[in-house]
N, C-alpha and C positions, 0 to 999 in steps of 0.2 A: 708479742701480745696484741690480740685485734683490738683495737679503740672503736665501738661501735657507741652506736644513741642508743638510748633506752629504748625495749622492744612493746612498750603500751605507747609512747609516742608516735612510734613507728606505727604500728597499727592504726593510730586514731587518724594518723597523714591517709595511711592507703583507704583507710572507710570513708574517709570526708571528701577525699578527692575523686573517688570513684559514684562518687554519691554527689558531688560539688554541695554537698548539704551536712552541716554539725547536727543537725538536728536527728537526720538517717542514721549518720554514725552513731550516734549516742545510742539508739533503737538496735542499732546489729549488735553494737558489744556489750548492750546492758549498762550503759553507766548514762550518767547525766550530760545535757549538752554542755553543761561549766566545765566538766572533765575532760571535754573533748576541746576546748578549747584551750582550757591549762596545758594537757599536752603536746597540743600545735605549738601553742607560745614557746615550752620549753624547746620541743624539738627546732624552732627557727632561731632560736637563742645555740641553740649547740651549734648550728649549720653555722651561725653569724649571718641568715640570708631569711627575705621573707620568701612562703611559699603560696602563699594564699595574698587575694586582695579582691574588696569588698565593692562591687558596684551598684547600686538602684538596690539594694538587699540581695543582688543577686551575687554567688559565690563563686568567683575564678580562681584557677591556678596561675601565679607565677611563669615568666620560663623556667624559673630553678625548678619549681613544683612539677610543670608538663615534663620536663629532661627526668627526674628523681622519680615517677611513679609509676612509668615502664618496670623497669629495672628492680625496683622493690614488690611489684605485682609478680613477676619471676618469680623472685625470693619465696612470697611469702607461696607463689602456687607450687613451689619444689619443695618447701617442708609441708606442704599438705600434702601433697604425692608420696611423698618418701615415709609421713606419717603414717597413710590409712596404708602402701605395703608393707609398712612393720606390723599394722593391726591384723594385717589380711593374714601374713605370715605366724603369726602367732595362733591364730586359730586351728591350722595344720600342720603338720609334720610329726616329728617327732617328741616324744615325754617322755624323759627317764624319770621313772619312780623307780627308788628305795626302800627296799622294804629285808626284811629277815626269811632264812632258808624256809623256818617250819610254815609261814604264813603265805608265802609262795607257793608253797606246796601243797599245802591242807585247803586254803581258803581262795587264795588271788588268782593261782592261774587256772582251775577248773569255772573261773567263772569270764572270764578275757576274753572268750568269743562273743557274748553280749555286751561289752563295750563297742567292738570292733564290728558289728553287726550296726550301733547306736551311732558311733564316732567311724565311720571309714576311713576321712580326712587326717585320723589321729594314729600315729604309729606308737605305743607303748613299747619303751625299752625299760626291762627290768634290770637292777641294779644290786645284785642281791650280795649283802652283807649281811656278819650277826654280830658287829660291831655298831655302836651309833654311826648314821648318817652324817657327812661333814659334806653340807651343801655345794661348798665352793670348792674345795679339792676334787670331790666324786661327778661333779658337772649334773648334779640332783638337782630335779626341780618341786619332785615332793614325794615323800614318803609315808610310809606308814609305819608308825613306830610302837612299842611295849612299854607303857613308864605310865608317867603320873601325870604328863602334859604341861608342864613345868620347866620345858626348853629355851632359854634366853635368847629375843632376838629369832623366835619361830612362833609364827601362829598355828595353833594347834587347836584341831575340834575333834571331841570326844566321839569315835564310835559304836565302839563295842563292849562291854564288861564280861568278866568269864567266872564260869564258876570250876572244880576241879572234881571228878568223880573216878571211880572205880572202872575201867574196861576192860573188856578179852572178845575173845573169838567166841562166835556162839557154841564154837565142839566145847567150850570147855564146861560150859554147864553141865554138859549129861559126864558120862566117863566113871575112871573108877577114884576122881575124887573130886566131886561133881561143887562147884560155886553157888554154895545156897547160903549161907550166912559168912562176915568178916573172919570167922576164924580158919575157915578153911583155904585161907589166902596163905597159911605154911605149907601146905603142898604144894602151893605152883611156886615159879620160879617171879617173881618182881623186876618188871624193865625200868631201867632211870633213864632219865635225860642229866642235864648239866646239874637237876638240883634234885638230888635224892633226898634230902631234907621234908620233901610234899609227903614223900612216905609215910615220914616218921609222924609230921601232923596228922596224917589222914585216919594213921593205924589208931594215935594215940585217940581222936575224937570217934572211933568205932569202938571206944570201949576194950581194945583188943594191940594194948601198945607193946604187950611183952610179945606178942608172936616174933618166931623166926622166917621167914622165906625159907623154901628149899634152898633156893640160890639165886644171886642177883645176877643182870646182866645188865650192863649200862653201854651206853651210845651217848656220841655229844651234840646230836641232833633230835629234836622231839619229833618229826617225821620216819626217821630211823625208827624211835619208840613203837609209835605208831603201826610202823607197815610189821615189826615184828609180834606185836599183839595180833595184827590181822592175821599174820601167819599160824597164830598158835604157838608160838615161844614163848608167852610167859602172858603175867596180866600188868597192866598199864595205866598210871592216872593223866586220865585224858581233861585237856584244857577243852572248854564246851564247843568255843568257838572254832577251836582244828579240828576235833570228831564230827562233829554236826552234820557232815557230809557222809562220813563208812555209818553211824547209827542210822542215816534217813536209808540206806542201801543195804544194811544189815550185815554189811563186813565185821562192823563189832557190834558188842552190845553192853549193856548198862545195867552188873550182876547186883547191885544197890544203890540203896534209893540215898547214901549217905550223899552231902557234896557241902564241898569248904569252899567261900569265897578268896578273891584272890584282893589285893591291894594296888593293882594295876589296869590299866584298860587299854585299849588298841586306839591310838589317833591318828589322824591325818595330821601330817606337819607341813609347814612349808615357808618359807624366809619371809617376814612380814615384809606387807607391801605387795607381794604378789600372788595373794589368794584370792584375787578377783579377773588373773591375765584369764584368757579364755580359754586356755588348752588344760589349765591348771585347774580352773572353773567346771567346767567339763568330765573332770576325772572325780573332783569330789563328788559333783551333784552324783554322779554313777553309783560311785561307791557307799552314798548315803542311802541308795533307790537300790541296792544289793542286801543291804545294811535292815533297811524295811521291808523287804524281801523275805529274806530270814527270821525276820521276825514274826510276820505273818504266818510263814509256814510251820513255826515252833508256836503261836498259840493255835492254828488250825489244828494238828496234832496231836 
């Protein structure tokens, strides 16, 4: 175990000696010239040695003081080196974000060429699970997650809310059993994802909870859901925030004006403590300024 002096002692030695003045020092580190003297004292009380010694008001070092302030100006100039390359170092390379398949897919990576146009310096590795995030196992440094933002031991800022509505393919409106009101949702066939349950609210608040489907078809992916509505295999309730892109492009559309809120919303998470490193920093501001983005373009509209 290292037996070192206190390290505000130490600093107050290399400011006052490099400065031959308490009064400098006190001025560089922000504290009082008492303070800077208290720490002298203790640190010549640890040494057992004096380092300093007072002539005409004017302020010399010791030999022990001349020998000791090389050596420690080293010190302290290699963890200021070694600091600002850890700062330097954090501001590029690589970020693995965390995030789930459908939102990967619907929303985060058709828009990653505009980070990567913004951030060059920054390498985005995607980390895609449809499990929670587990920071320190998965080597995550922030995600984006589906909940209520109520992660212990994660800061977490709200961005998105979603509402849940009716989609299909635009063939399916015309045809020979054409999408003009909820009851006509028994002749197509209904895509699920993991929670066919959205169904059963959605049918039930249309007024229209006894219909049957032709026939279901479920996927355990809501991107799956998704590209099969676009295809024309059946009709689909689409989360706002994952369609928002095939509606603006007219792959799907929106046969009623019904829509249920959901009790969830989309956040950025990340290990308190570190939503302020710079690489980290960087990826929210984006994703906030993506975030306002879309939103602009849904009141334009």
């Amino acid at each position: 175990m290292r037996r070192l002096p206190p390290l505000n002692a130490l600093r107050a030695f290399e400011a006052a000696a490099r400065h031959l003045s308490f009064t400098r020092a006190a001025g560089e580190l922000n504290v009082t010239q008492a303070a800077i003297s208290h720490q002298i004292k203790a640190l010549e009380e640890w040494l057992g040695m004096p380092l300093f010694r007072r002539r005409n008001r004017a302020l010399l070092l010791t030999d022990a003081g001349q020998a000791y302030l090389p050596p420690l100006r080293e010190a302290f100039d290699r963890i200021r080196d070694a600091t600002n390359k850890l700062r330097e170092r954090d501001k590029s390379g690589a970020l693995t974000v965390g995030t789930f398949t459908s939102f990967a897919a619907k929303w985060l990576v058709p828009r990653l060429g505009r980070f990567a146009t913004a951030h060059p310096d920054i390498e985005v590795r995607l980390a895609i699970n449809d499990v929670l995030v587990d920071f320190a196992a998965d080597a995550v440094e922030v995600a984006i997650r589906y909940g209520r933002g109520d992660w212990k031991g994660l800061h977490a800022e709200r961005l998105m809310t979603e509402v849940v509505f009716v989609v299909c393919s635009p063939k399916l409106l015309d045809g020979p059993a054409p999408l003009t009101r909820p009851e006509d949702l028994r002749h197509h066939t209904m895509l699920h994802d993991d929670l066919p349950e959205d169904w059963d609210t959605w049918l039930e608040a249309a007024g229209v909870g006894t219909i049957k489907a032709r026939r279901d078809l479920a996927f355990n992916h809501s991107e799956m859901v998704l590209q099969a509505a676009i295809d024309g295999l059946g009709v689909a309730l689409g989360r706002s925030v994952l369609v928002a892109d095939d509606l603006a492009a007219g792959r799907l559309v929106k046969p009623f004006d019904l829509e249920l809120p959901t009790h969830a919303a989309y956040y950025l998470a990340c290990p308190e403590g570190t939503q302020d490193r710079p690489k980290v920093k960087a990826f929210r501001d984006w994703v906030m300024s993506e975030v306002a983005r879309d939103g602009a373009a849904a009141a334009a509209g």
